[in-house]
C-alpha positions in Angstrom: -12.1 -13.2 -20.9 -9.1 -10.8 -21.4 -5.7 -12.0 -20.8 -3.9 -9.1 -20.1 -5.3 -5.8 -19.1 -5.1 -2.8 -22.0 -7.7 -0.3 -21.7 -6.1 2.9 -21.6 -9.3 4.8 -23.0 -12.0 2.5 -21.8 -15.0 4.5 -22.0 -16.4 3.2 -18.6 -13.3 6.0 -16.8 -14.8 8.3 -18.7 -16.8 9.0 -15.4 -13.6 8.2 -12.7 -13.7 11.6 -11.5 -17.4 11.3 -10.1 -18.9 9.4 -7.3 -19.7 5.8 -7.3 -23.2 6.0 -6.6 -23.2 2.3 -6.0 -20.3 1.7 -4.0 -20.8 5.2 -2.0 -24.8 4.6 -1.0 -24.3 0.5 -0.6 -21.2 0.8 1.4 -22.9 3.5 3.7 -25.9 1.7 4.0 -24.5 -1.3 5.4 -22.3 0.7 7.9 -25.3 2.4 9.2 -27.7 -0.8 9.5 -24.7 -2.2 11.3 -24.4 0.8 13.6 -28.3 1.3 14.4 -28.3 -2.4 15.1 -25.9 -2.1 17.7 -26.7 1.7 19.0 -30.3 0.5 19.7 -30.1 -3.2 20.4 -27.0 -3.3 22.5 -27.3 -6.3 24.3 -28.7 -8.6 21.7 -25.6 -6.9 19.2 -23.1 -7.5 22.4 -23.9 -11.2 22.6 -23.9 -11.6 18.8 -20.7 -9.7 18.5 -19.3 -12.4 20.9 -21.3 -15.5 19.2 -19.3 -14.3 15.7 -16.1 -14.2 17.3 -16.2 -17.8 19.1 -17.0 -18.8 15.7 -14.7 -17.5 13.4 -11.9 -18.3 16.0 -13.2 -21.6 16.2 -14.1 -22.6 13.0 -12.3 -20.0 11.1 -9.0 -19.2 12.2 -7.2 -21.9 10.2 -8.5 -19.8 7.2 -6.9 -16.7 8.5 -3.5 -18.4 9.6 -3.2 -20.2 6.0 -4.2 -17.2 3.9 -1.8 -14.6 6.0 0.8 -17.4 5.2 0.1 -17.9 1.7 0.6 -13.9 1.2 3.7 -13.9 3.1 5.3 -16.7 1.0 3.8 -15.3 -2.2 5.1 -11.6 -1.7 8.6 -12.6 -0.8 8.5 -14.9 -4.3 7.6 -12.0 -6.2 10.6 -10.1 -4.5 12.7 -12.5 -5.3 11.3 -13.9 -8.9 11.9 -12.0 -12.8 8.5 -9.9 -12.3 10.9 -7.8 -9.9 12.2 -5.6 -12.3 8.5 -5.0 -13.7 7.7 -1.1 -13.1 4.2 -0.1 -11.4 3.7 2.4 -14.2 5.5 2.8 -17.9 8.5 1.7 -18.1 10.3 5.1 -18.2 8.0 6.9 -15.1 10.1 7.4 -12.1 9.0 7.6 -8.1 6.3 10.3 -7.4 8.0 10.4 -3.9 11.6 10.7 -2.3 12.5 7.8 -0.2 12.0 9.8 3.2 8.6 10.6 2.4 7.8 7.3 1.1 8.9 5.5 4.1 7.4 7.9 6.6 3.8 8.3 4.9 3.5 4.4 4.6 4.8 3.7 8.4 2.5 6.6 9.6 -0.8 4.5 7.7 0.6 1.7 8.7 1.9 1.0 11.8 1.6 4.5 14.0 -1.2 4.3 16.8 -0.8 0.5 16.9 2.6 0.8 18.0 2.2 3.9 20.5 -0.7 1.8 22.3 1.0 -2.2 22.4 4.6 -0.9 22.4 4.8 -1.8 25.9 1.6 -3.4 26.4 1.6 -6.3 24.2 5.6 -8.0 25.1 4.2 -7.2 29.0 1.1 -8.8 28.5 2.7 -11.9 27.2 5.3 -11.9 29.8 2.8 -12.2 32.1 0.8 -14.4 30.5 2.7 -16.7 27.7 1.0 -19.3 25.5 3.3 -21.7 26.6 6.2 -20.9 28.4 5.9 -20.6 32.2 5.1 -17.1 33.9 8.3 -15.3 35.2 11.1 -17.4 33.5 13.5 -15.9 30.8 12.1 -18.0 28.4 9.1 -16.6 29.2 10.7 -13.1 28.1 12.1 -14.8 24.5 8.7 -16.1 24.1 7.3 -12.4 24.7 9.5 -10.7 22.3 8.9 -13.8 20.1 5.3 -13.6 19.3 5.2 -9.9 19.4 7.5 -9.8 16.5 5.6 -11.9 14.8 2.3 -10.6 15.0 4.1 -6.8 13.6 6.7 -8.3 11.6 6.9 -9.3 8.2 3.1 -11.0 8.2 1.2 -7.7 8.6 3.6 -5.8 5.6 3.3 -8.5 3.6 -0.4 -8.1 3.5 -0.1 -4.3 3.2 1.9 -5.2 0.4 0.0 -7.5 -1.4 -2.9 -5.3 -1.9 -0.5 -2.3 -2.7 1.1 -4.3 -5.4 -2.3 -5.1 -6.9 -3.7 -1.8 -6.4 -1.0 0.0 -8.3 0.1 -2.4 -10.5 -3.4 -2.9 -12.3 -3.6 1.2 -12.1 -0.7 2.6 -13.2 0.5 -0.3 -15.2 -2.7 -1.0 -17.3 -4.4 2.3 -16.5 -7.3 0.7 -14.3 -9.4 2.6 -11.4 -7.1 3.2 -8.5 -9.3 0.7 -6.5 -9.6 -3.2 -5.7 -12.0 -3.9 -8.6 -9.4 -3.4 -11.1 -7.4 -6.6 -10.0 -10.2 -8.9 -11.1 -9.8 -7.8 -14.8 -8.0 -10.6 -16.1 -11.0 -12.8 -14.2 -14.1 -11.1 -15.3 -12.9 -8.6 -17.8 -15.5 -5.0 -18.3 -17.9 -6.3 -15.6 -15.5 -4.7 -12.9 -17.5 -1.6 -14.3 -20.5 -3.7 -13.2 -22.2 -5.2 -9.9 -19.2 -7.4 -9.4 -16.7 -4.5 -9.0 -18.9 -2.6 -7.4 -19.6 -5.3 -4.3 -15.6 -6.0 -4.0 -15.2 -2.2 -3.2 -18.3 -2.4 -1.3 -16.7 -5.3 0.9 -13.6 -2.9 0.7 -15.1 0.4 1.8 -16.9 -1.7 4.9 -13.9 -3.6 6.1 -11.8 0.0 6.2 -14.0 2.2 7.9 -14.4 -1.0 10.5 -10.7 -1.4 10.8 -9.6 2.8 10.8 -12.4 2.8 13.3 -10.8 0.1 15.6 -8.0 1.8 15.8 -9.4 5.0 16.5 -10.9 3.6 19.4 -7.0 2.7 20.7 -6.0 5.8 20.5 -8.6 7.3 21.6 -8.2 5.5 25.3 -4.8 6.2 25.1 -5.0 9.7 24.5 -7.3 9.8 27.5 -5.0 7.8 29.4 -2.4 10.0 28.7 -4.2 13.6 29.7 -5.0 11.6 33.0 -1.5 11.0 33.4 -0.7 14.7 32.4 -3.2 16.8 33.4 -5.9 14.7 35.9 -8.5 13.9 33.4 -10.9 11.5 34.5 -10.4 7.9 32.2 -13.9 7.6 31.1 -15.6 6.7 27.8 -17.6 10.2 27.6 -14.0 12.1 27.5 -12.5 9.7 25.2 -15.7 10.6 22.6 -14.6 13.9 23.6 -11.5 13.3 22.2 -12.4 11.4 19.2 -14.9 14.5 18.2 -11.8 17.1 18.6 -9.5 14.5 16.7 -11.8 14.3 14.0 -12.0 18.0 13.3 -8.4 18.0 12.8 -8.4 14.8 10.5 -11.3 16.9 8.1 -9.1 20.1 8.4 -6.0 17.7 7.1 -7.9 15.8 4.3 -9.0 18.7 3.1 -5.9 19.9 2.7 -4.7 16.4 0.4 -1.9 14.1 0.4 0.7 16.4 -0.7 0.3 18.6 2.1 -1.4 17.8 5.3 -0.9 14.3 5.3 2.6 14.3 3.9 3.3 16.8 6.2 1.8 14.8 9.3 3.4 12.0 8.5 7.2 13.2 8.5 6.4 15.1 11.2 5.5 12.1 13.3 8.2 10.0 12.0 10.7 12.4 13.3 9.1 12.7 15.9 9.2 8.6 16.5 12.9 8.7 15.9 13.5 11.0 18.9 11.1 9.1 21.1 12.8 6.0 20.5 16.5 7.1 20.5 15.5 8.6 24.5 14.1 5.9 25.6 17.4 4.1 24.0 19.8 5.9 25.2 18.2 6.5 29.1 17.7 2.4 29.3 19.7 -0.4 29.0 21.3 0.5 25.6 24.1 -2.6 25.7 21.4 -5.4 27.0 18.8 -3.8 24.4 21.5 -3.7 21.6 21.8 -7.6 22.7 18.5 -8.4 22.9 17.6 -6.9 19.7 19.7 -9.2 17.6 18.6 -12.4 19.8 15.0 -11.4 19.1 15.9 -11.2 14.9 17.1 -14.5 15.4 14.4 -16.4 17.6 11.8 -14.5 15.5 13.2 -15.9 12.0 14.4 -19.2 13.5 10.5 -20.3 14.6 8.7 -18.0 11.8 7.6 -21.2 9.7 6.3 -22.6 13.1 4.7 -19.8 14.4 3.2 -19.3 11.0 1.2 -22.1 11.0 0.8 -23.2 14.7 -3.1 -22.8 15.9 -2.2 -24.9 19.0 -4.5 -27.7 17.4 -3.3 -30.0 20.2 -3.4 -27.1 23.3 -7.2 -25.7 23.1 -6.5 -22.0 24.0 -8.0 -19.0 23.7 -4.9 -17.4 23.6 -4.7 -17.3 19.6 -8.1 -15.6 19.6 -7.4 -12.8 21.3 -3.7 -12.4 20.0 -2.7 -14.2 16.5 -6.3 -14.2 15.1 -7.3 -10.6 16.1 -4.1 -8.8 14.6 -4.4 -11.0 11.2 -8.1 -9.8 11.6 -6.7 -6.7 12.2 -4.1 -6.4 9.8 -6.7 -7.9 6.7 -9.6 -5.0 7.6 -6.7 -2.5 7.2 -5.0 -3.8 4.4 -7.7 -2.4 1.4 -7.1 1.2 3.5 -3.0 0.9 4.1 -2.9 -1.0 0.7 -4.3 1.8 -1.3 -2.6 4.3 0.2 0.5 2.9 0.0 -0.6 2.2 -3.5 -1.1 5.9 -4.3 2.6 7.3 -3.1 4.4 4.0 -5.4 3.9 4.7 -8.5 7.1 4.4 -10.5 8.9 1.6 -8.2 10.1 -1.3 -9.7 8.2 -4.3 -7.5 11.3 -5.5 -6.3 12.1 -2.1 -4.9 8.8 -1.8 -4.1 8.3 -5.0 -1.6 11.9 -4.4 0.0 10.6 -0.9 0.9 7.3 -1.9 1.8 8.4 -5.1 3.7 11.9 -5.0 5.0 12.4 -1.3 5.9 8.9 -0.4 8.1 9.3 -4.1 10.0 12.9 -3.4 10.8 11.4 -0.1 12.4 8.9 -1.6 14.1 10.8 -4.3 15.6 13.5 -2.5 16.9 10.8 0.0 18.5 9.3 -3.2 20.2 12.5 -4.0 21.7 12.9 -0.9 23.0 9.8 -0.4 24.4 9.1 -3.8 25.4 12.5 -5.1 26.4 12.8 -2.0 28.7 9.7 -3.0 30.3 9.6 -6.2 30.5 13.6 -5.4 32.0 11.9 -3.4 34.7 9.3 -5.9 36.0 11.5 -9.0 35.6 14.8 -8.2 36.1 14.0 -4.7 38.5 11.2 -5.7 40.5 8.5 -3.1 39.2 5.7 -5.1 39.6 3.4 -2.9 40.3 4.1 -1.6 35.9 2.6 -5.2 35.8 -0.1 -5.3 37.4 -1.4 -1.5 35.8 -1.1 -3.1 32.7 -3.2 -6.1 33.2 -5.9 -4.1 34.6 -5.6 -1.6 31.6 -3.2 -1.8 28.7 -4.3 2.6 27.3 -2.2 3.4 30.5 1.1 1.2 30.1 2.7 3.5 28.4 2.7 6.1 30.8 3.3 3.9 33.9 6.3 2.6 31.6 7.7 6.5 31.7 7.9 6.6 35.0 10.5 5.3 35.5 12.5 7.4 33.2 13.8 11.0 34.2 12.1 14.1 32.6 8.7 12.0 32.7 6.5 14.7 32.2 8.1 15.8 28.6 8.0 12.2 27.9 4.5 11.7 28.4 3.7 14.6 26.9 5.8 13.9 23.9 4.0 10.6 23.5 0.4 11.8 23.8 1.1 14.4 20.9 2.7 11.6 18.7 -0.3 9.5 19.3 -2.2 12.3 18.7 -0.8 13.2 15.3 -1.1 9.1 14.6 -4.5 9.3 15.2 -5.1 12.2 12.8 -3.2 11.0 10.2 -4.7 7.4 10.7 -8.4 9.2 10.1 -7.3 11.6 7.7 -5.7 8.7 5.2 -8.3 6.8 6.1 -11.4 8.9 4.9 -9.3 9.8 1.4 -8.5 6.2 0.6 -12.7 4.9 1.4 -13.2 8.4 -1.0 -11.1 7.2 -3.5 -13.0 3.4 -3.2 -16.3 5.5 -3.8 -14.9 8.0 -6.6 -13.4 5.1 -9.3 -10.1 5.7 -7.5 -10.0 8.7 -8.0 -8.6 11.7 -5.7 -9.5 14.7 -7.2 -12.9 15.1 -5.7 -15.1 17.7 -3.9 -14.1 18.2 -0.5 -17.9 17.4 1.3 -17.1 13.7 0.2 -13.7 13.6 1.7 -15.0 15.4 4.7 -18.2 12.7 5.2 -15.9 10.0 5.3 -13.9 12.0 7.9 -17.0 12.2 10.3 -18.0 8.9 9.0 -15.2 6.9 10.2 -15.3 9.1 13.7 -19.1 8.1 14.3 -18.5 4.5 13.4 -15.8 4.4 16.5 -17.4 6.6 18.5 -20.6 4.9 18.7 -19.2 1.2 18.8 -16.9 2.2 21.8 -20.0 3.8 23.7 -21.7 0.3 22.9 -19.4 -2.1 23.1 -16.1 -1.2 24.1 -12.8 -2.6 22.9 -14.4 -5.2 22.4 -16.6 -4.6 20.0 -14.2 -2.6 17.8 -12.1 -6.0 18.0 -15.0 -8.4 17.0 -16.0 -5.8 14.0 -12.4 -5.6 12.5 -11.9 -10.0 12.9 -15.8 -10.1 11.0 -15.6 -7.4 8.6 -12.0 -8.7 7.3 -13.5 -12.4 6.6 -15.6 -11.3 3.1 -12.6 -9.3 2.3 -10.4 -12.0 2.1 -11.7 -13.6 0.0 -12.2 -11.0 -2.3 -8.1 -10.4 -1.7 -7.4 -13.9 -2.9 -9.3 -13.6 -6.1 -7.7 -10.5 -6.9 -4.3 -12.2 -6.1 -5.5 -14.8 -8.6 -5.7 -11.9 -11.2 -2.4 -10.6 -10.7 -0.7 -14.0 -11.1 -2.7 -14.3 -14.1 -1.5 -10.8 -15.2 2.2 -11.2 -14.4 2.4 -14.3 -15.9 1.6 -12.4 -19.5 4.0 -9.6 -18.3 6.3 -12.8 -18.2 5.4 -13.5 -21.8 6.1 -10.0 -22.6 9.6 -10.0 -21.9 10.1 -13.0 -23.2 9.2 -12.0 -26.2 11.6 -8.8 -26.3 14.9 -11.1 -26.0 14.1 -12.6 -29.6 16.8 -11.2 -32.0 15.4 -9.5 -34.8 16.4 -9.5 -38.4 19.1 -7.4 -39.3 18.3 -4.7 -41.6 19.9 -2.1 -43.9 17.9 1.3 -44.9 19.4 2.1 -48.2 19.1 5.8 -47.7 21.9 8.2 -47.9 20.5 9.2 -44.3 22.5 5.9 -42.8 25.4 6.7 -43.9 28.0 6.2 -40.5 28.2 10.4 -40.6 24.8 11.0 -40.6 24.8 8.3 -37.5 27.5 10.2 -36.0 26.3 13.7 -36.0 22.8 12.0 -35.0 24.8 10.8 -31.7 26.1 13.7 -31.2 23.6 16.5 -31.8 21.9 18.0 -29.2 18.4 19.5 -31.0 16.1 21.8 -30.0 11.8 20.8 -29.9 11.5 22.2 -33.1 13.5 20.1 -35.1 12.5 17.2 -33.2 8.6 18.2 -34.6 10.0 18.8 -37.7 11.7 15.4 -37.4 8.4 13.7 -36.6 6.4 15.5 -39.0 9.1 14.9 -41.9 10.1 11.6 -41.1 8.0 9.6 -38.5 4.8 10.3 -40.4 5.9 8.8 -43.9 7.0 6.3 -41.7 3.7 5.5 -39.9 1.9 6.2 -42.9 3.8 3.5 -44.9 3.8 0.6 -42.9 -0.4 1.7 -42.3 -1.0 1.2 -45.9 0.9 -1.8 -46.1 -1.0 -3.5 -43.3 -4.4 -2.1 -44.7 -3.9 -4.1 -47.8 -3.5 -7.3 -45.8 -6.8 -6.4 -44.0 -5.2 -5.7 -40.8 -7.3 -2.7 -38.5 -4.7 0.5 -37.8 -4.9 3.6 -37.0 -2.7 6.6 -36.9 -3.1 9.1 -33.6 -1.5 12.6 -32.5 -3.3 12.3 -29.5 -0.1 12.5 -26.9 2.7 11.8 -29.5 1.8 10.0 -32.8 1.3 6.8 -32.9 0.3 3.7 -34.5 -1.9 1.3 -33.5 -3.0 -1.9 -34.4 -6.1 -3.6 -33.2 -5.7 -7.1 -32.2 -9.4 -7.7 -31.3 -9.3 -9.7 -28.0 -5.6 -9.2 -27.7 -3.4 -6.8 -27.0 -3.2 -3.9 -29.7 0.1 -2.7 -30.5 1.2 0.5 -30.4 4.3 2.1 -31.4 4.5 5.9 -30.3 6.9 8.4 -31.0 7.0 11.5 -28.1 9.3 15.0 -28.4 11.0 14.4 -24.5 12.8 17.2 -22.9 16.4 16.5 -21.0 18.9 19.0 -20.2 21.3 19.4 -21.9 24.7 18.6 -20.7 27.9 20.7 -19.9 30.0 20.0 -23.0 27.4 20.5 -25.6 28.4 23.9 -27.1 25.5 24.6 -29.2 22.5 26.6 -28.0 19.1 25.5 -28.2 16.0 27.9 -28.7 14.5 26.4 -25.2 18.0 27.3 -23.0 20.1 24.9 -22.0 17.8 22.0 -22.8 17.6 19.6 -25.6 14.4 17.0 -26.8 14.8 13.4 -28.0 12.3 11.3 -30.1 11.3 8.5 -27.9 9.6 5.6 -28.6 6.7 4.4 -26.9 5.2 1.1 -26.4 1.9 0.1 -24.6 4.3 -0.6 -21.2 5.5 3.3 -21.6 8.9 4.6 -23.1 11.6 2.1 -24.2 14.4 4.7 -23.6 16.2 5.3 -27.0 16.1 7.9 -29.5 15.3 8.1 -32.9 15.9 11.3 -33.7 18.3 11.5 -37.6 16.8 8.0 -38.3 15.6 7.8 -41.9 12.6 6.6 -42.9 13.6 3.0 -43.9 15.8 2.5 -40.4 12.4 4.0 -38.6 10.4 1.5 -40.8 11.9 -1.4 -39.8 12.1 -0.3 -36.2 8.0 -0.6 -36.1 8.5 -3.9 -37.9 11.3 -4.9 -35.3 8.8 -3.8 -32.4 5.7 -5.5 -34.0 7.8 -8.6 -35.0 8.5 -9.0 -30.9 4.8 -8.1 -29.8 3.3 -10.7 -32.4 5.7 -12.9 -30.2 4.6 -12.0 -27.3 0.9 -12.7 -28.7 2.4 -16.6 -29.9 3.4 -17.1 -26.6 0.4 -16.0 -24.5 -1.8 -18.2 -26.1 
C-alpha cells in the first residue's frame, strides 16, 4: 500500500470529466427502491421507519455521541498541531475566494434553512420542555440556550470540517478526485478507482440527497407557514409540494448557472440579507439583556461542553436525546459529505489552520449569536412577558414559530415577509449546492459537466422530499437522515484514518526540509558576488528567463540525469508545464524538481522596461508540494546543480524517515 499519495497523472483521471456510471446508476437505484418502498407501502415503510429509529437511538446512539466527539477533539488538534501551516493545494497557490464570499457561501450550505426554521423553535421548545431542569424556572432558560448551542455549535462545524479538510486536502494537495474515495488512498491505494471507491461515494451520494432532502422538507413547511401568515394560504402538505416544485425550478435555473455565479451570488445575497434580519430583531428587543445573555450563554455552553458531549442520560431513560442530540448529529453526519464538499471546493489554497478557524470559529460564532437573538427574545417574551399563547403555537407546530415570534415586533408584515424570502433563497441555495456537490460525487469530482446531470440531481433531490413528506411527514425525513448517516460514518472514520496516515508523512516531509545541507561553491565566473548582485537586482523580461532555462537549467538537468543513469537510477526529463526532472522511486514518492518562468509585477523603482509592460518573470522552483518561492534566475549551472542535489539530498530524507 502507498504511503503517501502522488499521482498527479494517474491514468484512472484520465476519465474525471465523465460520469460515474457506477456511482451515478447505484446511487440512484437505491434512492428509488427506497422511495417506491415507501410511496407504495406506506404503512409497513411508516412502522419500519419508526422500528429503525428506536433502534439506532437505542442501541446506537453511543456510536453517534462518541464519533461526533472524536471529530470534534481531532479537528481542533489539527488547528492547533504543526500540520496547520500545511497548504490544501501547492505550497505557493493562494485562496480561490475572498473572505466574504468564503464565509457567506459556506454558512449559506451550512447552516441557512436550519436556522430560519429552529431559531425560535428549538430554545422555546426546550424551555418548555427541558431534559432536566424544571419547566418555567430560569434555569430552565440556561438550560434552553445551553443545549441549543450545543447541538449548532462547534460539534456540527467540526464535522463539516472534517470532511472538507479530507476532501480538499487529498484533491488539491495530492491531485485526487474531488470526492470521498480519494481519502482512502493511503488505505487501499488504485482500488479507489475500483468497487471500493465507488460504494463510499455510493454511501455518500445516498446519505446527501437524504439529508438536502430533509431539510427541504423544513423549509418547505415554513415557507407555507409563512404565506399563511402573509397572504391566508391554507398550511397543508399539497401547498407545501407546491412550493417545493416552484423552489426546485429555481434551484435548476441556479445550478445551471454554477458556483461562480448563481450560487455565489445567492449566497451573499442571503447573508446580507441575515445580517439585517438579525441586527432588527437586535436592536427592536432587549438589546442590553441580549448583549448579557449572549456572553452568559458562551460561557455555560463551553463550561459543560465535555459533559454535554458525552452525556446520553445512561442513568435518566429519556427520549429526549432521540429526538434532539441524536437527530441533529444524524442530521449534521447525512449533510456533512454534501456541506463537506462544498466547502471543500471554495478552500483551495488555505493553510488548514486558517482553514478550521474559518470553518469552525467564524460560522458558530454567527450562529450562536443569531440563536440568542432569536431565542432569547422569545423565550424573554413567554417567560419573562407573559406571551404564552407564542408557547403554546409552537408546541402545536414549530414551521409557524417564527411568524408568531414577529408579532410581537412593529412593522410585522415586512418582517415576515423579509423572513419568508430569506428562507426562500436558503432553500434554493440548499438544493442548488446540493444537486452540484451529489454531481460532482457521480462525475470523479468533477464540476465541469453537462447541465442535464446537474439539473437530474436538482429534480432528484426535490422528488426525494417531496414524496417522503406526502408519506411520512417530518417524520420520516427525520428517520431517513438518522439511518442514511450510520453507513456513512463509518466510511468518514476510515477516511479520517487515511488522512492521519497522510499527514503523518506530510510530518516527515518537513522534517526532512530542516536538515542543513552541505555547503557548496560553483567555481564558475557566474558566482562571482557581482554577478549575484545584479542577479538580485535585475528585473527580466520572459524571454530571458526562457533563454535562462534553455541555456542554463537544461545542462543542468541534463547533467545530474546522466549522472544518475550511470548509477542505474530511473529519470526523466519533462517540458510538460515547466521542465523538470523526475526521479522514479518505485513505491515511493518520485522526486521532482521543476523549474517554471512566473510572472509578478514589476515594482515602482525598477527603471528598466520589460518587453511584457510593467511586469517581470522569475525562475521558480518547483517541488511535488508546488513552488518553494525563490528564484533562480543568473544561477550558473554548478550553483543550479547542487541546488537539485540540495533538494534530492532532503527528499531522500524525507524517504529515510517515512519508512
Amino acid at each position: 500500500m502507498p504511503a503517501v499519495v502522488n499521482s498527479p497523472l494517474n491514468e484512472n483521471q484520465s476519465n474525471k470529466n465523465q460520469l460515474n456510471k457506477n456511482v451515478f446508476f447505484s446511487a440512484s437505484s437505491i434512492i428509488i427502491a427506497l422511495l417506491l418502498y415507501t410511496a407504495l407501502l406506506p404503512k409497513q415503510a411508516q412502522s419500519l421507519f419508526n422500528l429503525i429509529q428506536s433502534n439506532i437511538i437505542e442501541n446506537g446512539s453511543w456510536f453517534y455521541v462518541l464519533t461526533v466527539a472524536f471529530i470534534f477533539f481531532f479537528v481542533a488538534f489539527l488547528g492547533l498541531s504543526r500540520y496547520g501551516d500545511i497548504r490544501l493545494g501547492p505550497d505557493h497557490s493562494t485562496p480561490d475566494y475572498s473572505l466574504g464570499s468564503w464565509i457567506s457561501m459556506l454558512f449559506a450550505a451550512g447552516m441557512g434553512i436550519g436556522l430560519m426554521f429552529f431559531g425560535v423553535a428549538e430554545p422555546l421548545m426546550h424551555y418548555l420542555s427541558p431534559p432536566t431542569a424544571q419547566t418555567g424556572t430560569v434555569e430552565a432558560v440556561r438550560e434552553a440556550m445551553k443545549m441549543t448551542f450545543f447541538h449548532w455549535g462547534l460539534h456540527a462545524w467540526a464535522i463539516y470540517a472534517v470532511v472538507a479538510l479530507v476532501l480538499a486536502y487529498f484533491s488539491y494537495r495530492h491531485n485526487l478526485p474531488l470526492t470521498l474515495r480519494s481519502a482512502l488512498y493511503p488505505l487501499i491505494g488504485d482500488r479507489i478507482y475500483q468497487w471500493p471507491g465507488h460504494i463510499v461515494d455510493v454511501f455518500a451520494v445516498v446519505s446527501t440527497v437524504f439529508g438536502v432532502a430533509t431539510s427541504l422538507g423544513l423549509g418547505a413547511s415554513q415557507v407555507n407557514a409563512g404565506f399563511g401568515y402573509l397572504f391566508g394560504i391554507e398550511v397543508s402538505t399539497t401547498n407545501q409540494i407546491i412550493i417545493m416544485c416552484v423552489i426546485t425550478g429555481l434551484a435548476v435555473i441556479s445550478v445551471a448557472t454554477g458556483l461562480d455565479k448563481g450560487i455565489k451570488i445567492l449566497s451573499e445575497t442571503n447573508m446580507a440579507l441575515a445580517i439585517i434580519l438579525l441586527l432588527l430583531i437586535f436592536v427592536l428587543g432587549p438589546t442590553v439583556f441580549l448583549l448579557q445573555a449572549y456572553l452568559q450563554n458562551i460561557g455555560d455552553y463551553l463550561a459543560d461542553i465535555v459533559h454535554n458531549t458525552f452525556n446520553l442520560f445512561a442513568y435518566k431513560k429519556t427520549d429526549w436525546i432521540g429526538g434532539w442530540t441524536i437527530f441533529y448529529w444524524g442530521w449534521w453526519l447525512a449533510w456533512a459529505p454534501f456541506v463537506g464538499l462544498f466547502i471543500a471546493r471554495i478552500s483551495r489554497g488555505r493553510t488548514i489552520r486558517e482553514f478550521i478557524i474559518g470553518v469552525m470559529l467564524i460560522p458558530t460564532v454567527f450562529t450562536l449569536f443569531w440563536m440568542t437573538i432569536f431565542g432569547n427574545s422569545a423565550i424573554d417574551l413567554v417567560h419573562s412577558q407573559g406571551v404564552v399563547e407564542l408557547g403554546e403555537m409552537v408546541s402545536k407546530d414549530s414551521s409557524v414559530a417564527l411568524f408568531v415570534f414577529l408579532e410581537n415586533f412593529p412593522l410585522t408584515s415586512v418582517l415576515s415577509f423579509f423572513s419568508v424570502l430569506m428562507i426562500i433563497i436558503f432553500f434554493v441555495t440548499s438544493c442548488d449546492s446540493g444537486a452540484m456537490v451529489v454531481d460532482m460525487l457521480c462525475s470523479h469530482g468533477s464540476n465541469n459537466t453537462p447541465l442535464w446531470q446537474r439539473v437530474y440531481w436538482a429534480v432528484g433531490i426535490g422528488i426525494v422530499a417531496g414524496i417522503l413528506l406526502l408519506v411520512g411527514g417530518l417524520s420520516a425525513l427525520q428517520t431517513m437522515t438518522i439511518a442514511s448517516a450510520l453507513p456513512f460514518t463509518v466510511v468518514l472514520l476510515l477516511a479520517i484514518v487515511g488522512l492521519i496516515k497522510a499527514l503523518k508523512v506530510e510530518g516527515f516531509k518537513q522534517e526532512s526540509q530542516l536538515i542543513t545541507p552541505i555547503p557548496h561553491s560553483g567555481g564558475d565566473n557566474n558566482d562571482s558576488w557581482q554577478n549575484r548582485l545584479k542577479n538580485v537586482v535585475d528585473f527580466p523580461n520572459k524571454s530571458n528567463v526562457n533563454k535562462f532555462i534553455s541555456k542554463i537549467v537544461t545542462p543542468a538537468l541534463d547533467s545530474v540525469a546522466k549522472e544518475l543513469r550511470e548509477n542505474d537510477i530511473n529519470v526523466e526529463i519533462s517540458d510538460n508545464n515547466g521542465l523538470s526532472l523526475v526521479i522514479d522511486h518505485g513505491e515511493d514518492q518520485a522526486f521532482v524538481y521543476r523549474v517554471l518562468a512566473r510572472k509578478y509585477s514589476q515594482p515602482d523603482y525598477a527603471n528598466e522596461e520589460n518587453d511584457d509592460e510593467q511586469s517581470y518573470y522569475r525562475a521558480e522552483v518547483h517541488l511535488v508540494e508546488g513552488g518553494q518561492d525563490y528564484d533562480i534566475m543568473g544561477w550558473s549551472k554548478t550553483a543550479v546543480i547542487n541546488d537539485i542535489i540540495d533538494q534530492y539530498h532532503k527528499h531522500l530524507h524525507f524517504l529515510h524517515l517515512l519508512r
